[in-house]
N, C-alpha and C positions, 0 to 999 in steps of 0.2 A: 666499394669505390663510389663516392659523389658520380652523379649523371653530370654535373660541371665537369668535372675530371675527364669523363668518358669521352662528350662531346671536343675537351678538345684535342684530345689522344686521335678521335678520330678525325679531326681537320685535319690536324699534322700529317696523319698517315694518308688522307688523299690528296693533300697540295706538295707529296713528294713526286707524284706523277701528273700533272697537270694535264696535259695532251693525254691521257688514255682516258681520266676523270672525267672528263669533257666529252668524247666523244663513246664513255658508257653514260652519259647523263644523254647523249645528244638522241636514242632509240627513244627515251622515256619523254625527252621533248616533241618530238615528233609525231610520237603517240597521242599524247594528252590533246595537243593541238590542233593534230586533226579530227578528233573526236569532239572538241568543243565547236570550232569550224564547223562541223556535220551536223550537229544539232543547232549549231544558232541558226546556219542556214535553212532546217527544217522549221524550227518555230518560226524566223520570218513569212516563210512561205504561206503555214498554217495561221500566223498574222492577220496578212494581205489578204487571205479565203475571206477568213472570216469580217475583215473589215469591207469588203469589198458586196459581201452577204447583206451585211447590218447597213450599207449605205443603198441598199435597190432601195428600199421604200422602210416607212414606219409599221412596226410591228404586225409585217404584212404574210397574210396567207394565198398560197397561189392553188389553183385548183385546175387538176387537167382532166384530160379522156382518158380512161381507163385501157383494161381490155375488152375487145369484142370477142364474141364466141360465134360461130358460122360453120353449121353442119357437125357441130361438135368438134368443130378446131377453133384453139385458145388462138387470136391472131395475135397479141400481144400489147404492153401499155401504148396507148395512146391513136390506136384503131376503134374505139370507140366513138362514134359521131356523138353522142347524147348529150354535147352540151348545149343547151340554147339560150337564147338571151329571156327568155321566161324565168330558168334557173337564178340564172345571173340577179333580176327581177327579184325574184322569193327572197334572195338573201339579204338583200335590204331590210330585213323587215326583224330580223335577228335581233335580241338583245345585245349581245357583246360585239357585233359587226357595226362596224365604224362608216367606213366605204366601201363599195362593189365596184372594180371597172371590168367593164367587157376585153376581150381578148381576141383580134384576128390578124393576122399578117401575111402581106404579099411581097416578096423584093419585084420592084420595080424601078424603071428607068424615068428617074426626074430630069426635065428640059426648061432650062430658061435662056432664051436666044440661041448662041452656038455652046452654051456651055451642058453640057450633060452628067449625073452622078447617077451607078444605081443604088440603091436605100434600100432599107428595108420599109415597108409602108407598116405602119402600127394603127389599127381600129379599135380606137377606146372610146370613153366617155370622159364629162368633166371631173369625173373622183379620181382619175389617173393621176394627175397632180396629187392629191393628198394620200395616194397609197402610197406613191413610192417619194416623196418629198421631193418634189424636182422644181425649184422656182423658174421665173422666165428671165431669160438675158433682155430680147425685144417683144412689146408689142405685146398679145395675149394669146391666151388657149382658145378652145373653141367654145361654144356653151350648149346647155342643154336643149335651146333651141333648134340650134345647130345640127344637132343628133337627132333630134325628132324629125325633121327636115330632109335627112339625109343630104347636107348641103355640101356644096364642092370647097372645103378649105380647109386647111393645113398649116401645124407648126413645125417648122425645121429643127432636126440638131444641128447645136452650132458649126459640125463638122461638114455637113449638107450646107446650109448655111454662105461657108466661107468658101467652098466650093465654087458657087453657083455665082457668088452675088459679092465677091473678095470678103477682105478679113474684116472684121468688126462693122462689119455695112450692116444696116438697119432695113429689109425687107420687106417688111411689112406693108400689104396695100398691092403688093406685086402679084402676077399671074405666071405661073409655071403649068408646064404640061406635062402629066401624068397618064399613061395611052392615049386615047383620043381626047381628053377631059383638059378641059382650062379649070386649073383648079387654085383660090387667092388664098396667097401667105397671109398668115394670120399674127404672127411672131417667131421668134428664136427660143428654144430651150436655153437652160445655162448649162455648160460644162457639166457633165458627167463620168463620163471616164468609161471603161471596163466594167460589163456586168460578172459576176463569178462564174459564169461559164467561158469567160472571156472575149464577147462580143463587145464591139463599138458601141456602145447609148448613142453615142453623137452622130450617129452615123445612120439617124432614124429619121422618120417622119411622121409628124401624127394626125390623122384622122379620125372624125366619127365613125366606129365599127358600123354604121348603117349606111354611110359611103361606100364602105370598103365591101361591105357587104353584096350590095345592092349595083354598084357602077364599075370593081374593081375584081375583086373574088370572084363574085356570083353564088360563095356559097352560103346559107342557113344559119351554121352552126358557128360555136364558136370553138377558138382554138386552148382558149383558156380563161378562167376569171381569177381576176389577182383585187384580193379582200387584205381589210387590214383591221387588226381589232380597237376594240375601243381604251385597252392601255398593256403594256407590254405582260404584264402580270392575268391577262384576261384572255391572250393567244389561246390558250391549253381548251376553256372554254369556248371561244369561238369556231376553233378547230372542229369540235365534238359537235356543237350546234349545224356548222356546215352540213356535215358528215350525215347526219340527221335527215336536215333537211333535204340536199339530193337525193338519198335513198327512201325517203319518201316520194319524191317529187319522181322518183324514175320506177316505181312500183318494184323494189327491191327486198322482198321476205327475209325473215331472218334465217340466219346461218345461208345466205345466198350471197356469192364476190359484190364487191362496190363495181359501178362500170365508170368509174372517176379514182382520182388519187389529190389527194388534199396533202399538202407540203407546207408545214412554218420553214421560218427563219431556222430554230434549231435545229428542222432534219435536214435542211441543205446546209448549213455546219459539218453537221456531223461527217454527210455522205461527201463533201467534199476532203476535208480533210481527215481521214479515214485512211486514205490511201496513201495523202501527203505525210501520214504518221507513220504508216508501214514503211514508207521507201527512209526516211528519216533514220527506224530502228535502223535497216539495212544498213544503210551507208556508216550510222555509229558503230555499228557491227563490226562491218569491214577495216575501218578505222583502228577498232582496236585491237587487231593483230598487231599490230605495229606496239601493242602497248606489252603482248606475250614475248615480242619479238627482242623489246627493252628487257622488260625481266630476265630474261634469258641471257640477255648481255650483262646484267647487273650478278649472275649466280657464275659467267665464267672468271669476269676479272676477278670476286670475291674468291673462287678459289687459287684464282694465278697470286693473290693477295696471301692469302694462307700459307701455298708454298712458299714466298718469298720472305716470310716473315717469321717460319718455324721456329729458328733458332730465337728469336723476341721472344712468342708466345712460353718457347719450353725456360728463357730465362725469368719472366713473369711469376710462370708457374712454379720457378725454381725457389723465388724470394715470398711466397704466401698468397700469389692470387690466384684462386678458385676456378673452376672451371665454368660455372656460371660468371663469372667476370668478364673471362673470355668469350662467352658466348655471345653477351650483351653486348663485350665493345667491337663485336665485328657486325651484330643484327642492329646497332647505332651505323655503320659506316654506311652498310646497305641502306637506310634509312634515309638516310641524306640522299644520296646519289639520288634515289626515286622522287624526292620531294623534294628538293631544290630542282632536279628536271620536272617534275609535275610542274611546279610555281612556275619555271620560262614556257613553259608546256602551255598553263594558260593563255599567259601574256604573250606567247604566238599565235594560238588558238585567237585572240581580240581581233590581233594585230591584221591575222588571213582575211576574218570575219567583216572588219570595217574595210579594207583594202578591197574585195569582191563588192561591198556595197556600195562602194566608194568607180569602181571602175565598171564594173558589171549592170550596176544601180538595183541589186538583187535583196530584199530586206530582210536584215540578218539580228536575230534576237537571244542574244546569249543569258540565260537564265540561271538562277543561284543555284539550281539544283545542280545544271551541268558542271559547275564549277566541283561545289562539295561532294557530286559521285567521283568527280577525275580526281580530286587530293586525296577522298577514300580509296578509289582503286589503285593509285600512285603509290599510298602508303600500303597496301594488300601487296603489291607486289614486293616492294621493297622488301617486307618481312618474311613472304612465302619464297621467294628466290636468296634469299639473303642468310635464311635460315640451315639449309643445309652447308653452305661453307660454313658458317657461323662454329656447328655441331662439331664437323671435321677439323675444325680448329681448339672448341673445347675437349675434344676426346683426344687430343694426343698429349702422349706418354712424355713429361719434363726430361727425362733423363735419355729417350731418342731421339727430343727436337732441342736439344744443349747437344747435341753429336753430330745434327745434319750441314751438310756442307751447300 
């Protein structure tokens, strides 16, 4: 028997029950859909990370304190005092190191008239701008005079900024108070957004680290140095040359721990979304019960189908068609049901997808793969649940299913 034939023997045979068709297609919809849901809203997620990563700065390497060791207790990462602005210094000097900015921060309470914000205070230098590409809204950064100087002046995020001094005002030239310290605006940053640990940028202030140092902190050391290399494809190498040089610079023998931890771009990819992949699988996971829960529903009507249609099969069987015939045109009916509900299964899975992005404003990334595993696993089911009614339909006897009432 032609597969034309098959196919439409089996339309017929599901558009005799419409309302049972529909709601055994409607498990397999609901499956599909939320499993495509679960994942596009995990790749957004994993998106946003990683776009959120690649916009802090240009091909940049961030470098912290390590672990300290005291009395033979490991105190853990970032108990290390050892950075200094010496370090910071040496790395300039690197072949594939592009920029070095220094690294300290204090949250403080910024004051201009009665208005007040607290900030976080950020102590860099002028290569801060070119690590992390941040252009200015108003007025300028500081400069390197500035920083040799240890001079009292500061550029706002724009979120500080609009705070202090209303929205889109220009600043610059103004004196704010930072503890006891009159300290002059220097300019506005532009918009930046969310760093990927998900702090406010805009919501910074920046200083010479020898301000900060010297009139604000009081402490030495620094808290981190954020390097950037000299082209995206030269990260690997600059990485390696850092790593080098600190552990020379801190007399560190070989096979001895780093008392630092040097970070690209791609290990905070990775380690952020790592986790956002794990919870991902999970939630697809759970999702797809719903899709065993379909199948399940797809092997009972196929048999309530068998029963009701015995007498058919055993007159089928009575006029020349084989049992392989039979087997085919009920593992076709199953077939359909699964993959015509996969197909609305997608097209709900979009539907959920942009509607959460759309009211939630959560960024949802549906991907080809998730499509072609759900019409894969749509059509698995179909055949492996579909399969045993199919059987129980080819194995019975013409001459006791011409008899059954």
């Amino acid at each position: 028997m032609s597969i034309v034939v098959t196919l439409l023997i089996a339309l017929k045979a599901l558009g005799r029950n419409k309302m049972r068709t529909a709601l055994t297609m409607l498990g397999m919809i609901i499956g599909v859909g939320a499993v495509i849901t679960m994942v596009a809203l995990g790749n957004g997620a994993q998106a946003a990370i990683e776009e959120q990563i690649r916009g802090a700065g240009t091909n940049m390497i961030a470098v912290f304190p390590g672990s300290a060791t005291a009395g033979g207790v490991r105190l853990g990462a970032g108990n290390s005092p050892r950075l200094l602005p010496a370090d910071a210094q040496a790395l300039r000097g690197l072949a594939d190191v592009a920029y070095v900015a220094e690294g300290v921060q204090s949250s403080q309470q910024i004051i201009f008239g009665n208005e007040n914000w607290r900030a976080s205070v950020v102590g860099t230098n002028v290569d801060y701008l070119m690590v992390k590409s941040w252009p200015m809204k108003f007025g300028t950064f500081f400069t390197e005079q500035d920083v040799q100087s240890a001079a009292k002046v500061m550029t706002l995020g724009v979120n500080v900024a609009d705070i202090l001094f209303g929205p889109d005002m220009d600043p610059s030239g103004q004196n704010v108070r930072v503890r006891n310290h009159v300290v002059k605006v220097l300019g506005v940053m532009a918009p930046k957004g969310a760093s990927s640990s998900g702090q406010n940028q805009d919501d910074q202030v920046f200083m010479p680290y020898t301000t900060v140092q010297k009139k604000i902190s009081g402490s030495r050391f620094l808290q981190y140095i954020a390097a950037a290399a000299e082209s995206g494809d030269r990260i690997p190498q600059a990485s390696a040359q850092i790593t080098e040089m600190l552990r020379l610079r801190h007399d560190i023998g070989p096979g001895e721990d780093d008392d630092f931890r040097v970070q690209t771009q791609d290990d905070m990819v990775a380690m952020r979304t790592a986790t956002t992949g794990t919870l991902t699988s999970l939630l697809a996971a759970i999702a797809a019960v719903s899709l065993l829960v379909g199948g399940i529903g797809i092997m009972n009507i196929m048999l309530v189908s068998v029963t009701e249609r015995t007498r058919e099969i055993g007159l089928r069987m009575a006029v020349g068609a084989r049992g392989s015939d039979v087997l085919v045109q009920f593992l076709v009916e199953a077939l359909l049901l699964s993959l015509v509900g996969g197909g609305l299964g997608v097209a709900t899975g979009f539907g959920a997808a942009e509607f959460i992005t759309w009211y939630r404003e959560w960024p949802a990334v549906v991907s080809s793969d998730a499509i072609v595993l759900a019409f894969s696993v749509a059509a698995g089911i179909g055949v492996f649940f579909g399969y045993y009614p199919a059987r129980v339909a080819a194995a019975l006897d013409p001459i006791e299913a011409l008899r059954f009432e």
